[in-house]
N, C-alpha and C positions, 0 to 999 in steps of 0.2 A: 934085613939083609939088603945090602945096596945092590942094583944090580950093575949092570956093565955098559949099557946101552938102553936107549928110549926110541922107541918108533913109533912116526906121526901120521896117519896120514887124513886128508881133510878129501871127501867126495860129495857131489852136487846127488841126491836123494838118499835115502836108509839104505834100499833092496842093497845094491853096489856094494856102500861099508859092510852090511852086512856078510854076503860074497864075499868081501874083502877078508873081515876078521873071521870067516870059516878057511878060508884058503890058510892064512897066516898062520893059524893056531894048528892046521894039518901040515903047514911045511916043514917049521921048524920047533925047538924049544925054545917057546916064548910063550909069556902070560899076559894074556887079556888085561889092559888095566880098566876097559871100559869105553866106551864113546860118549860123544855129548851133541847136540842137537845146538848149534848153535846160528839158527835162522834162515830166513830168506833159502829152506831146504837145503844147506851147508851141514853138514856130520863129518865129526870128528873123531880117528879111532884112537887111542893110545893101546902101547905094549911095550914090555920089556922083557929084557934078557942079554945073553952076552953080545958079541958087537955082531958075529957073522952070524949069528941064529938071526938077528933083527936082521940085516940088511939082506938075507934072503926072506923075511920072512914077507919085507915088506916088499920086494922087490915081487914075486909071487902076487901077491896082495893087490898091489898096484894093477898087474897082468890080469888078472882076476874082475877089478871091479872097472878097469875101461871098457871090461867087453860089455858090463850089464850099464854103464852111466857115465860120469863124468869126473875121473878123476883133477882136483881144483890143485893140490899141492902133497908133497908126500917130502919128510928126512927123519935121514937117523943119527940121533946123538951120541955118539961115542963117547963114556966116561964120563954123566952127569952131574952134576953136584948135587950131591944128597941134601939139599933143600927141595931143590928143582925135581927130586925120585918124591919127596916124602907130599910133594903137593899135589905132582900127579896122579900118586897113586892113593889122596882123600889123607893121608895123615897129614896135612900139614899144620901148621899153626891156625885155628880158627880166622874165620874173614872179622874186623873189627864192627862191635856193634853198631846198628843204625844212629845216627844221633835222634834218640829218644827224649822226650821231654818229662821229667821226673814228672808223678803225680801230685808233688804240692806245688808243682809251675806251673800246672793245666787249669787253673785258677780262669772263670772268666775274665775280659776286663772289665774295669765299671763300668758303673751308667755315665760318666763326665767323660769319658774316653768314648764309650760307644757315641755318647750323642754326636760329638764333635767329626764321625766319621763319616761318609757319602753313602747314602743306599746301598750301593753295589758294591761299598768293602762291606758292610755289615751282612750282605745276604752271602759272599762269601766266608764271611765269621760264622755264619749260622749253619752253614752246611759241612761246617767242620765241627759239630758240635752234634751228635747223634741224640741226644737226650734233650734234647729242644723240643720244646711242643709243637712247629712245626716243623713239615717235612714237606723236601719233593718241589713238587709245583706254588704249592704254599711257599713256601720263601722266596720263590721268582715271582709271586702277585704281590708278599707283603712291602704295605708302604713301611716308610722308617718309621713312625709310632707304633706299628703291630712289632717291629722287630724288636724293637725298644721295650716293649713290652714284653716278650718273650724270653729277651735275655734277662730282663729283671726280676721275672716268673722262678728262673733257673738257677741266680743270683739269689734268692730266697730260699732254696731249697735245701 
C-alpha cells in the first residue's frame, strides 16, 4: 500500500532522533520506516503516512529533538513515487552485485608475467592472495625470488 507522504528528518547524535521518532510515532498516525547511521554522528529518520499526519508529526519531531541536539535538516514529501516508498521502506529492487571476479578468472598469473613485475606489485599480488605460504610481515621482507617462489608453490597446487 502506497502511502501518501514521506518524512525525513536528519539530526547530529542518536539520543535526539531517537526523541525525535518517540515524539513522531505519539503525535500522529505515522509509521516508523526506520533510521540509518549515516556517519561522522549524522542519523537519519524515515516515516510515512498521509501528508498532515507526516507534517505534523515531523513538525513535533523536529521540536522535540532541537531541545536534546542538533537538528541538521527535516521535509516532507507530499505524494512520492512508489519507487521512491518501495526503497525507503527496504522493498526496493536489490542494490546491483559487486563486480566479482568469477572463480575460473581468479586463476594466478604465471611465472613470465610475475617475473617481469617490480617487488612491490608482486608483494601487493601476494597479499591478495590468502593461500599463499606467506603471510603478514613476510611478504613486506620477501625479495622477488622468495615471491617468485611462493606463487609458483601455489601455481602447483
Amino acid at each position: 500500500m502506497a502511502r501518501a507522504a514521506i518524512g525525513l528528518i536528519e539530526t547530529e547524535g542518536l539520543v535526539g532522533l531517537i526523541e525525535a521518532a518517540d515524539v513522531a510515532a505519539k503525535t500522529a498516525d505515522v509509521q516508523l520506516l526506520g533510521f540509518e547511521c549515516i556517519g561522522g554522528g549524522l542519523v537519519s529518520l524515515r516515516l510515512s503516512g498521509d501528508v498532515a499526519s507526516v507534517q505534523t508529526a515531523i513538525q513535533a519531531a523536529v521540536a522535540a529533538a532541537q531541545r536534546l541536539g542538533q537538528v541538521i535538516s527535516f521535509h516532507v514529501i507530499p505524494g512520492p513515487h512508489e519507487d521512491l516508498v518501495a526503497l525507503l521502506e527496504g522493498n526496493g529492487p536489490p542494490p546491483p552485485p559487486a563486480a566479482a571476479i568469477p572463480p575460473a578468472a581468479e586463476a594466478t598469473p604465471s611465472l613470465a608475467e610475475l617475473e617481469a613485475l617490480p617487488v612491490t606489485r608482486l608483494r601487493q599480488l601476494a597479499r591478495q592472495y590468502p593461500e599463499l605460504a606467506l603471510k603478514g610481515r613476510a611478504i613486506s621482507r620477501a625479495g622477488k625470488a622468495e615471491l617468485l617462489a611462493a606463487f609458483q608453490q601455489l601455481n602447483n597446487k
